[in-house]
C-alpha positions in Angstrom: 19.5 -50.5 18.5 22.1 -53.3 17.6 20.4 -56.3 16.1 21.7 -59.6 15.2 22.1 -61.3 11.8 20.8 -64.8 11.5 23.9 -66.6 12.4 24.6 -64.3 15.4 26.8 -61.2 14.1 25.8 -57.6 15.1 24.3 -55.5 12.5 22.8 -52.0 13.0 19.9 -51.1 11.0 20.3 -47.7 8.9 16.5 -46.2 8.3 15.4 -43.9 6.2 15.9 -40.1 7.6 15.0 -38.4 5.0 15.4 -37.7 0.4 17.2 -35.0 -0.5 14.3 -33.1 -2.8 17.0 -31.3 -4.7 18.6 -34.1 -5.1 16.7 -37.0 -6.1 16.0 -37.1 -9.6 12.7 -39.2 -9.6 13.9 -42.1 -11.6 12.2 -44.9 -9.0 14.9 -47.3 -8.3 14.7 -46.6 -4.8 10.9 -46.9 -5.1 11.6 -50.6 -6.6 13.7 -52.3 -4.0 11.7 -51.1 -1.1 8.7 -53.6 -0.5 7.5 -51.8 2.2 6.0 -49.1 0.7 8.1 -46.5 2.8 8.7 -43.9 -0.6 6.1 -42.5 -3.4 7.0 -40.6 -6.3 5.2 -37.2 -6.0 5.6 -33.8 -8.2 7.7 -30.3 -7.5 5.9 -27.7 -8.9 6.6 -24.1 -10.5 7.0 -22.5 -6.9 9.8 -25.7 -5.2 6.4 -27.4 -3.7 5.8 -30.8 -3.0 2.7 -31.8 -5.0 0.4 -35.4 -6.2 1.4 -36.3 -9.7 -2.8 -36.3 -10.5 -2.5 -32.3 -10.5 -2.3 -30.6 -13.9 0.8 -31.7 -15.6 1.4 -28.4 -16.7 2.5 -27.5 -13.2 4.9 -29.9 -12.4 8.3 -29.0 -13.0 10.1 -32.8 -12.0 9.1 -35.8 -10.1 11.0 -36.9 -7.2 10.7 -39.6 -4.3 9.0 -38.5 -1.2 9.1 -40.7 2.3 5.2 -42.0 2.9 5.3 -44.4 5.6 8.3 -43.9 7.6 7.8 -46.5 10.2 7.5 -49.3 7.5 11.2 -48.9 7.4 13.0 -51.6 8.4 16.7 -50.2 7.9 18.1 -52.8 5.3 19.4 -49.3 3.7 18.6 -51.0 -0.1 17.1 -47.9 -1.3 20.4 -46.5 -0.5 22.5 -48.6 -2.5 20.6 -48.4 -5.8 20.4 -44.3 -5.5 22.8 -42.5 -8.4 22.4 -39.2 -6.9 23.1 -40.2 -3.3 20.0 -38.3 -2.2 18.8 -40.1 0.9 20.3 -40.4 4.5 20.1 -43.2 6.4 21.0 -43.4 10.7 20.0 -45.8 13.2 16.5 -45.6 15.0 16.2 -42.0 17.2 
């Protein structure tokens, strides 16, 4: 879906598809440029699985950034720009 900038220009939006697990490294900054609410920082544990950081911390192995809300997304691709691992992909609306 092509959308238009404020002075008229085409512009695409690129939504969140999906973070890379392996990836990601936890460290937020995706997390702090999204007002939307679209990510949340979540726990892998001993076995690779995706669990809530209020389990026993004896469990979790790393934190990384999970997608919570998908359709909050509004494909500005922000999150994408601040990423240092490059572990989010980003298309246009299915």
């Amino acid at each position: 879906m092509i959308q238009a900038t404020r002075d008229g220009r085409e512009w695409q939006p690129q939504y969140l598809l999906a973070i890379d697990a392996k990836t990601c490294i936890g460290c937020g900054r995706c997390f702090k440029v999204c007002g939307r609410g679209v990510m949340t920082l979540r726990g892998i544990d001993d076995d690779g699985e995706v669990v809530d950081l209020d389990s026993d911390d004896d469990e979790i192995e790393r934190k990384v950034m999970v997608m919570q809300d998908i359709g909050a997304c509004i494909g500005c691709a922000a999150c994408a720009r601040v990423c240092p691992t490059n572990a989010q992909s980003h298309g246009p609306a299915a």
